[in-house]
N, C-alpha and C positions, 0 to 999 in steps of 0.2 A: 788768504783763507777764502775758498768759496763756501758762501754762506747756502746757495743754491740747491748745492749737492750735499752739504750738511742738513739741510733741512727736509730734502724730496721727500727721503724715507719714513722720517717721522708725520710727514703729511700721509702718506697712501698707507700707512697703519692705522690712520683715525678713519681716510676718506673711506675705504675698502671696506670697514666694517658698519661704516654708518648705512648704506643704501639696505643691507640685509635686517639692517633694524626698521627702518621704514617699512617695508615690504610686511615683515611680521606683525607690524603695529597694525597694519592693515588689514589684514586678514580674518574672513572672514569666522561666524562665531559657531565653527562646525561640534565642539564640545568643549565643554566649561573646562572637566577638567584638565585635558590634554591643553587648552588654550589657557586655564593656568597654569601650566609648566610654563609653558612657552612663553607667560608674558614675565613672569620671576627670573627665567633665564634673559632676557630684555633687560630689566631692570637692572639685574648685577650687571650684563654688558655698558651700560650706559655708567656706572660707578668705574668698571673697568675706561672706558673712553676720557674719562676725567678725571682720574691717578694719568691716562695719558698723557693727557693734553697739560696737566701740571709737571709733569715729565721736560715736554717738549717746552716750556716757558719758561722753565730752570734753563735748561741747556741754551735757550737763547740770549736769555739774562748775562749769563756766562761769557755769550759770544760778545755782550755788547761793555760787558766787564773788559775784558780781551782788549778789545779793539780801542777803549777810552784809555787802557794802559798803556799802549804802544803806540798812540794818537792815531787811528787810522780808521777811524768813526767813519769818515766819507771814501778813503780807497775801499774801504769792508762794505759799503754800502749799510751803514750803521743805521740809517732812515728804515731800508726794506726790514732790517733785523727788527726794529722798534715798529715798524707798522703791523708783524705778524704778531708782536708780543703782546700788542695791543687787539687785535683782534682773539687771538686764543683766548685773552683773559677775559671776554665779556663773554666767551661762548663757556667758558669752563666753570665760571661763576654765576649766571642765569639761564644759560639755553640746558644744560647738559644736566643740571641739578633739577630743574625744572621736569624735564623729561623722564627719570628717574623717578622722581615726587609723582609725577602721573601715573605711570605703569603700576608703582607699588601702592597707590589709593586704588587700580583697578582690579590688582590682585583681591583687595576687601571687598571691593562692589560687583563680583561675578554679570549678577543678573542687569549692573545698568552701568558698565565696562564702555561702553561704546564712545562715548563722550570724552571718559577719559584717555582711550587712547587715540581716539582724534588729536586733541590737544596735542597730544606725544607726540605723533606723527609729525603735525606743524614745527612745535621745539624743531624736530631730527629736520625735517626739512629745510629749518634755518640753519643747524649744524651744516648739512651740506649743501648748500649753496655757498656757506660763507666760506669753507674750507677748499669748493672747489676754484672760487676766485683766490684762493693763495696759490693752491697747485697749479693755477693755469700762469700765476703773478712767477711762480717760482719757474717757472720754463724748464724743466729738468729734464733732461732726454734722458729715456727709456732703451731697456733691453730688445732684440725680438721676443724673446722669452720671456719677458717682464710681458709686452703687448700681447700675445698671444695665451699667455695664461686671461688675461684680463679678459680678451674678447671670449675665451671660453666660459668664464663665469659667467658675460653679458649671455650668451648662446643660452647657458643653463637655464638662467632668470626667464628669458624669453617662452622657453619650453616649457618652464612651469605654468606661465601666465598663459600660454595658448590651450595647455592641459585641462585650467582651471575655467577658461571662457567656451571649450569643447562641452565639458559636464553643463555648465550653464546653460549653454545652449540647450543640451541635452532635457535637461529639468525642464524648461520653457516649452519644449516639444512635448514632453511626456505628461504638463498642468501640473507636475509636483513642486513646484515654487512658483511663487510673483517675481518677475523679472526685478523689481525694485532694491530685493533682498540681496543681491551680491554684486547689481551694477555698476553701485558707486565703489565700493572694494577691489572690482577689477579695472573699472576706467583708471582709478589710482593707481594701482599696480602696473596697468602698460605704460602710462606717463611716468610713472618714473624707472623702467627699464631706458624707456625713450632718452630722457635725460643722462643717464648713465652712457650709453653708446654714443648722443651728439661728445657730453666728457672724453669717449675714449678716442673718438677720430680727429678731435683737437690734440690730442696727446701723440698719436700716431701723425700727426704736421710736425708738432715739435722736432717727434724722432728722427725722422724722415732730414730734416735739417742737419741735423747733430752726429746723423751716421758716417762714420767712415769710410765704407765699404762699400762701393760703387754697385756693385749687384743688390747686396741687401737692400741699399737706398732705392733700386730698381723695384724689390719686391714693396715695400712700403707702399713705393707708390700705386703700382700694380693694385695693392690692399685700398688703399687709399680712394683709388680712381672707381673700382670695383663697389663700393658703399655710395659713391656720390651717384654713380650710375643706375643704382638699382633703388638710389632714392631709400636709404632706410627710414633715417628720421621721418619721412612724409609717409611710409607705411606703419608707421607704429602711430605718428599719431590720425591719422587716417583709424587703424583700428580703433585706436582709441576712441574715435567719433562714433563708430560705430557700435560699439557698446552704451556708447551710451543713448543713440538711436534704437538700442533693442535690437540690433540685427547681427547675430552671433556668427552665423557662418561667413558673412562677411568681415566679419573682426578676423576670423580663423584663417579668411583666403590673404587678408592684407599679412597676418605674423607669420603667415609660411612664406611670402614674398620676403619679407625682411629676415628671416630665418635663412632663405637659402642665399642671399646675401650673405648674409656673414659667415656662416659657414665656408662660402669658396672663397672670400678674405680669409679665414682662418686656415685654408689651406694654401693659399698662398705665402702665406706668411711661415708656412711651414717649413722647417730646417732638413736639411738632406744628409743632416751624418748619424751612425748611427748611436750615439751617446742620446741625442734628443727622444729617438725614438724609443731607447730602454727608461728614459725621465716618465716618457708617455704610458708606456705598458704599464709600470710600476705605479706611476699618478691610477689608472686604471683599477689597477691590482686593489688599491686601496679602497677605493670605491667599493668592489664587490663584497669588498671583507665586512666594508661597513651596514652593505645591502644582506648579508650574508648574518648576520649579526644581529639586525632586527629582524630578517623570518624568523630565526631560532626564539628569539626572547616573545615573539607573538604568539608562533607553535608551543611554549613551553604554558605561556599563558593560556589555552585554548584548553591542552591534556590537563592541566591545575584547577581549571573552573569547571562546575558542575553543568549539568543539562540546563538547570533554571539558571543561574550565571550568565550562561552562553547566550541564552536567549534573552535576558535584559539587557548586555552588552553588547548586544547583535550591532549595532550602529556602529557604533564608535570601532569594533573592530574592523568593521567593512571598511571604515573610515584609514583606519592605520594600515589596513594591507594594501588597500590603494595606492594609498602615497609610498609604500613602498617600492610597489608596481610600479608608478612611474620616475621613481628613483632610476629602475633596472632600467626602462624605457632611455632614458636619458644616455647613460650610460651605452648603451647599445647604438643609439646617435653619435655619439661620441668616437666608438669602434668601426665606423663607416668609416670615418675618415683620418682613422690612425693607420699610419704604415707599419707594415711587422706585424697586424693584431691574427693573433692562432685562428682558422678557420673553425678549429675546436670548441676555441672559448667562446666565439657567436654562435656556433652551433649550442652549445651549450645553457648558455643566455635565453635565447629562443625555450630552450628547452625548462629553464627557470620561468620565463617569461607567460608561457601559457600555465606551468603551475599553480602560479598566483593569481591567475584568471579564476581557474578550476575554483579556489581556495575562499575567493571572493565569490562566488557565485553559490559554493555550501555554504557559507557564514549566511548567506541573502535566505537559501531556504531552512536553516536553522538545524543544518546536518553539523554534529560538533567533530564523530569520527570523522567523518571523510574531509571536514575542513584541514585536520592535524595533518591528518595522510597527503595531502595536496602540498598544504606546508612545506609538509619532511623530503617529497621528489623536489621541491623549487631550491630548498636549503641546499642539497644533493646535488642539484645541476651546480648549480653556484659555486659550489665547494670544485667541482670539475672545472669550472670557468677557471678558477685563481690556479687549480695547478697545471691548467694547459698554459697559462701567462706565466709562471712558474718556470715550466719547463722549456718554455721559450727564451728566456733573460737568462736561465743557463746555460742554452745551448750557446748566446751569443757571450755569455763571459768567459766561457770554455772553449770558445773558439780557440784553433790555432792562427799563427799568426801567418798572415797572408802574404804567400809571394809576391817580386817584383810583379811581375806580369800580372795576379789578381788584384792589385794596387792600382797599378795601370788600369785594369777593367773599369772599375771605379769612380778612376779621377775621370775615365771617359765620358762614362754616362753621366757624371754630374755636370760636364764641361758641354755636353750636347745640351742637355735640361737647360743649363745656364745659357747657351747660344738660342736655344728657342724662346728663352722669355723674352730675351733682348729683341730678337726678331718680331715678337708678336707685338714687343712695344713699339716696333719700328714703324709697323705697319699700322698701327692703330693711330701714332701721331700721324701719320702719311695721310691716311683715311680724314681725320680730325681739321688737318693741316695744321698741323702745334709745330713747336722749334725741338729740333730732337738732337740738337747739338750736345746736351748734358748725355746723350747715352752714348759718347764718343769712348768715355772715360773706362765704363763699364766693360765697354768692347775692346779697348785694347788690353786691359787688364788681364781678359780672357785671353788674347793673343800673348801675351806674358807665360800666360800659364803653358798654353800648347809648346812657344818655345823651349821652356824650362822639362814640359814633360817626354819631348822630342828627345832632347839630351841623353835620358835613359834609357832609350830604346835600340842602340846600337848595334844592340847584338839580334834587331828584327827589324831590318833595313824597309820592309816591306810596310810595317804598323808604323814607321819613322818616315817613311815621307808619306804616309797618307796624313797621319798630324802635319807635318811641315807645308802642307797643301793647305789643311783647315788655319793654319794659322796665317799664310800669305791670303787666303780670302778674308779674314779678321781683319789683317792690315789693311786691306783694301778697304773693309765696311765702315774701320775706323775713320779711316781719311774720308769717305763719305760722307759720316755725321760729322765730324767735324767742319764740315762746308754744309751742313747742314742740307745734306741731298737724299734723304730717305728712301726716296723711290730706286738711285743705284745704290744703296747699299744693302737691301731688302736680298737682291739674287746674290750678294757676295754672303749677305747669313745664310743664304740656302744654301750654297757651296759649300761653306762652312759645316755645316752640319750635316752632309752627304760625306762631304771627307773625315769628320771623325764615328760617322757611322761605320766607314768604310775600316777604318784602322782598330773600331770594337772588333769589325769580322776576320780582320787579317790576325789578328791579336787570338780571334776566340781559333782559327784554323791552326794557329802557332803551339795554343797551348795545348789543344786535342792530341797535335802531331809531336810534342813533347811528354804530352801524357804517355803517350804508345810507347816512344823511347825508353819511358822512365819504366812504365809495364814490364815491357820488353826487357830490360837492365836487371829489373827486380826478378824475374822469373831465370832467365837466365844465371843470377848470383845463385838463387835457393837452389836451381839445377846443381851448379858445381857445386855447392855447399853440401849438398846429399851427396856426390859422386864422393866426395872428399871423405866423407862418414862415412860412407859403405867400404870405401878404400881402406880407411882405418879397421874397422869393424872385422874384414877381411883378414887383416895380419893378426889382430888381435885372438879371432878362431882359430888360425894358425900356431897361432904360439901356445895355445890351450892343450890344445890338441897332442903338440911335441913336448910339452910337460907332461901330458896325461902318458904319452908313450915312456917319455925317460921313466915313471915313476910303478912303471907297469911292473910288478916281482915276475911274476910266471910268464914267458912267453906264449904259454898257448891263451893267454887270455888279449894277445895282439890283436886277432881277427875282430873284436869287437869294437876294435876303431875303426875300422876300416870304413863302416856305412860314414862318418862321420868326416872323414878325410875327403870318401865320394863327394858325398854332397859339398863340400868344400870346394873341390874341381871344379862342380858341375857350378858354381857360383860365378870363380872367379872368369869361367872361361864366357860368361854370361857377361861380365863386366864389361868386356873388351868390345861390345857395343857401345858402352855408355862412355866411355872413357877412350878412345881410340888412341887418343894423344901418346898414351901408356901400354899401347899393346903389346908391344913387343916384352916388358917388363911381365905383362901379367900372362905372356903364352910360355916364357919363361918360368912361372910359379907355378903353372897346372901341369909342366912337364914333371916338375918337381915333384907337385903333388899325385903325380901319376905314379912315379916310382915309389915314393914313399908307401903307396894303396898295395900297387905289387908285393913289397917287402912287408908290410903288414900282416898281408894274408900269407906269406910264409915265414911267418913270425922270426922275423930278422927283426930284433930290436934294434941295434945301431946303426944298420942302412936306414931304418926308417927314420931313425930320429935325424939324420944327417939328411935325408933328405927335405925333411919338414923344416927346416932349421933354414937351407935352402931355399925352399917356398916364401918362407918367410922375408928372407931377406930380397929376395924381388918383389915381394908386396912393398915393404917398407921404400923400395927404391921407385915403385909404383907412386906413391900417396907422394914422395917428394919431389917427384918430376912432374907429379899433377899441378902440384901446388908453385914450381917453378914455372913450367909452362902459362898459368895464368897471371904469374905476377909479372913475364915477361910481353903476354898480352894486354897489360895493362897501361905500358909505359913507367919510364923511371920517372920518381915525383918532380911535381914543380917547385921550379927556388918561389921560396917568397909563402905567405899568405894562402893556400890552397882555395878555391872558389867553392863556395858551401852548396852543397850537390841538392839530388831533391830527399825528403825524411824518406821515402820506401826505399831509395837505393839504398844511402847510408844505412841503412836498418840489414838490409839482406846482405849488402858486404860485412857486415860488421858480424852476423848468422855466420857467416862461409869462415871469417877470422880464427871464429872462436873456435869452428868446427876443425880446421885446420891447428889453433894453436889453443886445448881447453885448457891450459892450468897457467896462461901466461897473462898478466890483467893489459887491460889496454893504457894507450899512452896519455891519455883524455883527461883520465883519474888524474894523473902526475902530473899532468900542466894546471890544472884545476888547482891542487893542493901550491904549486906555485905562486899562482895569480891570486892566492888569498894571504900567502905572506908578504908581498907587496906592500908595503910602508907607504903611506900618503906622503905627495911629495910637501919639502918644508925649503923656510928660506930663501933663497933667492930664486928654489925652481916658480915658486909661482909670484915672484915681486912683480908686483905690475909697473917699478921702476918711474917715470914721468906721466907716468899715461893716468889720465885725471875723467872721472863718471859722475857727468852731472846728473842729480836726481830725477826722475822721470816722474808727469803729472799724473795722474790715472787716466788721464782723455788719452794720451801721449800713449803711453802703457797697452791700454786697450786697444790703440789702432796697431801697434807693434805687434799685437798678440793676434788681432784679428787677421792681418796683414802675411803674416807667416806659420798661424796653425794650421789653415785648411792644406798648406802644401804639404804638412806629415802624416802620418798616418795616424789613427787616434790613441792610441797607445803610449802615444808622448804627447799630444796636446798639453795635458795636464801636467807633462813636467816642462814645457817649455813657458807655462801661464807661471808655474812654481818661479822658474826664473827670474822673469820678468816681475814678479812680484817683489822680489829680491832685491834685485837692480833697482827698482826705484825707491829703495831706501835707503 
């Protein structure tokens, strides 16, 4: 039983909500009543944290039950289980009740709150510190996904704190506050952002260790080396000095250094398929809804309240649309550095984004209409934002499903991407003089992959050995680090990723000069598909025509087919451009139809009809020696499995089929109906006979999964993860 990975989770459910309790306890006393919501929604959080943590005590209790039953107190590491059981129950029976007890005596004391929620804040502070000495005790490696959501809440937290020390500043400049009133509120606020991010690049070591995947563990580090470099901790607490120095724009220059820190961490760490990136739009999505959601409910507020209303609430609402404002702001940060995000929806944003400027700026001169109005365009934009992101996660769930070759495109550019990181790591240990023998593993990995991707490219001998080149320079750069020689292995990555530049271009000339074919194929089919209809269409007037004469009573009423037959001539002998293959058939059918015209106009009823009758039947011999002639062109099929063509052809042959044969169904339908009475097979087809599957660990698991998803397309990841879930039980 790992006790480790039973426990993580229940750790980063308490840790994850305690820092946003600190923060708010913190904050400053912008309105009573809004800051009594806020401290009542505190206080029940803090009763939630300790139904948790009485949760998590149960459950350990359990483990240490377990483990005294089966004697294996010391293999379970029974001590670690009993030292966190021991620790939870003095935070969950004095710090956590404690903290609670505060908040809700602060709710009674509005006007002299401050004290008490000091206190509080202390309590939460001993909460985490003590909680994060278990999480860092419990070593539990992390998703990228797990770390990259986290650093973007740190990002968020950051943003708020730099927002709230810009105003500050702001106030200080303008003489409408003593610097005193929010100094000590925000020097608290960036120490403990500070704190939270030293936590998360400890946790991002852990990962980094624990990972499987030689590239990932490359970005880690990448992320890793990137924070240590740009010095975050020492510019956060740096600002932090400075605040409390009174010197705000230097607070602001230190949080934009550590801001764009983490930031290019957070894009490093960022995932290259696109499943991450529809998680991102949709994380996004949510946001606006929720930004989206408080204009309305402020607008709605604004139309509801009277003139005198408006104007004794004039603060407090300046106050809430602000913070809305930089809700969007945030958010908009956010969409800088997301892939995929709709040009639309930042346009859009932008266009929310100055609304709420507008909106704050009437609430300031005490305009009630024009506040509502500003409102209603920012709600507006917003509502555009969510269905331009909308319309984007549709387009890509409705995507079709991508050919070889656009698979191929694909796996290129992430296989360059990947050879460049490697490269620049190469270079920078080179530069550094570090041991750069651990990126051997990474590099050959990729060389794994080129050969594997090589394999299917047979049928483009040209895009097959320019891989086969990127991948003998892999080999090469492998064997370089591995002698830990970065300086030659550095031009064999640049090789490297000149030759699968080279085989995206041969690949994208392959697929242009396929596209033409398939163009080409397609037009071509709809051609003979109409030749084939009109050919029809032709017999069919034909035969109308020689019914209309059989049924004729009066001969002198002949003449008035005659224009009709004309133009019939004048048609088919038009044809015999479009259809040459069959001319001889159809100069045979206008001779016909010539005589039939003559004997018409001397109302000869039975020459006529015998000649039309005639006509007729060299149309009909027309339309099936057309339809011979191309199926003669087309070759006799192949034995075996036919090779799945591109959807336009198949589409336009299957147009020509039906135009050719309309009342016959196709044979697709019948094989279909087949393959659904298929009986799963039983009994000894699937006995697995001697063959014995030991259970898989989830570390095991997860590298199996990691190890062989990125080689599919993503349309099966999740049934080959389904699998493997399977299997290891």
């Amino acid at each position: 039983m790992s006790v480790r990975c039973c426990g993580i989770g229940l750790f980063l459910g308490l840790t994850l909500a305690l820092p946003l309790a600190a923060e708010q306890a913190a904050e400053p006393k912008d309105d009573l009543l809004v800051l009594s919501e806020r401290v009542t929604q505190e206080a029940e959080r803090q009763h939630m944290v300790n139904r948790r943590m009485d949760a998590v005590i149960d459950t350990f209790k359990a483990i240490l039950s377990d483990l005294a039953s089966n004697e294996l107190l010391k293999e379970g590491k029974g001590d670690e289980v009993q030292f966190a059981v021991d620790i939870l129950a003095k935070l969950s029976t004095q710090h956590v009740p404690d903290a609670a007890k505060y908040l809700e005596e602060a709710i009674k004391q509005l006007q002299a709150m401050r004290p008490q929620l000091t206190a509080a804040g202390v309590e939460i502070d001993i909460i985490i510190k003590e909680l994060e000495k278990l999480l860092i005790r419990a070593s539990a490696s992390q998703t990228t996904d797990e770390l990259r959501r986290e650093l973007r809440e740190i990002i968020e937290k950051q943003e708020k704190v730099q927002e709230e020390t810009k105003d500050w500043g702001k106030k200080i400049a303008e003489q409408q506050a003593k610097p005193e009133e929010q100094r000590k509120d925000l020097e608290r606020a960036q120490e403990q952002v500070a704190k939270r991010e030293q936590l998360f690049e400890q946790k991002l070591q852990e990962a980094k260790k624990e990972e499987k995947d030689p590239i990932q563990q490359m970005r880690m580090e990448r992320a890793d080396e990137q924070m240590k470099k740009a010095e975050v901790p020492k510019r956060m607490d740096e600002a932090a000095q400075n605040i409390d120095e009174k010197k705000p724009v230097a607070a602001v220059e230190q949080q934009e250094k550590a801001l764009e820190a983490l930031r290019e961490a957070e894009r490093l760490l960022q995932p290259n398929d696109a499943q991450a990136e529809a998680d991102q739009l949709r994380d996004m999505r949510e946001k606006l809804e929720e930004i989206r959601k408080e204009q309305k409910e402020e607008r709605e507020k604004v139309e509801q309240a009277t003139q005198e209303q408006f104007n004794q609430d004039k603060n407090e609402r300046q106050i809430q649309q602000r913070q809305t404002e930089k809700k969007l702001e945030n958010v908009q940060n956010e969409a800088k550095t997301t892939p995929n995000t709709p040009e639309a929806a930042k346009e859009h944003m932008q266009e929310a984004q100055e609304a709420m400027k507008r909106a704050e700026q009437n609430i300031e001169n005490a305009q009630k209409e024009n506040t509502a109005q500003a409102q209603q365009k920012a709600e507006d934009a917003l509502t555009k934002a969510i269905e331009a992101i909308d319309k984007r996660l549709a387009e890509n769930q409705n995507q079709p499903q991508q050919s070889l070759e656009a698979q191929v495109a694909n796996q290129l550019q992430e296989m360059q991407q990947a050879q460049k990181e490697i490269r620049q790591e190469t270079q920078q240990r080179q530069e550094q003089k570090q041991n750069a023998q651990n990126l051997s593993q990474p590099q050959q990995q990729l060389a794994r992959q080129a050969q594997d991707l090589a394999q299917t490219m047979q049928r483009q001998p040209e895009v097959q050995q320019a891989i086969n080149q990127a991948q003998e320079a892999m080999d090469k750069a492998q064997q370089d680090l591995q002698q830990n020689q970065p300086q030659d292995a550095v031009p064999q990555q640049q090789q490297a990723e000149r030759a699968l530049q080279q085989a995206q271009d041969a690949l994208k000339q392959a697929m242009a000069q396929q596209h033409e074919r398939q163009e080409h194929a397609r037009e071509e089919a709809q051609r003979r598909a109409e030749t084939q209809r009109q050919l029809n269409e032709l017999a069919q007037r034909q035969a109308e025509l020689r019914q209309e004469t059989g049924q004729t009573e009066q001969p002198r009423a002949l003449p008035e087919i005659q224009p009709g037959q004309q133009n019939l001539q004048h048609d088919t002998q038009a044809m015999t451009e479009k259809a040459p293959e069959v001319g001889q058939q159809l100069e045979q059918a206008a001779h016909e139809m010539q005589q039939a015209t003559q004997a018409l106009a001397e109302q000869k009823q039975g020459p006529a009809e015998a000649h039309q009758e005639a006509a007729e039947n060299a149309l009909k011999e027309a339309a099936q020696a057309f339809e011979k002639a191309y199926a003669e062109e087309q070759g006799p099929p192949e034995q075996g499995p036919p090779e799945q063509g591109p959807p336009e052809q198949a589409m336009a042959q299957q147009q020509q089929k039906e135009a050719m044969h309309p009342s016959k169904t196709s044979n697709s339908e019948e094989g279909e109906r087949k393959w659904e009475k298929k009986e799963k097979p039983e009994g000894e087809q699937v006995a697995r006979k001697n063959a014995k599957w030991n259970p898989l660990a989830a570390r095991e698991r997860d590298s199996l999964f990691q190890s062989y998803a990125r080689e599919l397309p993503i349309e099966y990841r999740e049934l080959l993860q389904d699998y493997y879930e399977v299997l290891s039980k």
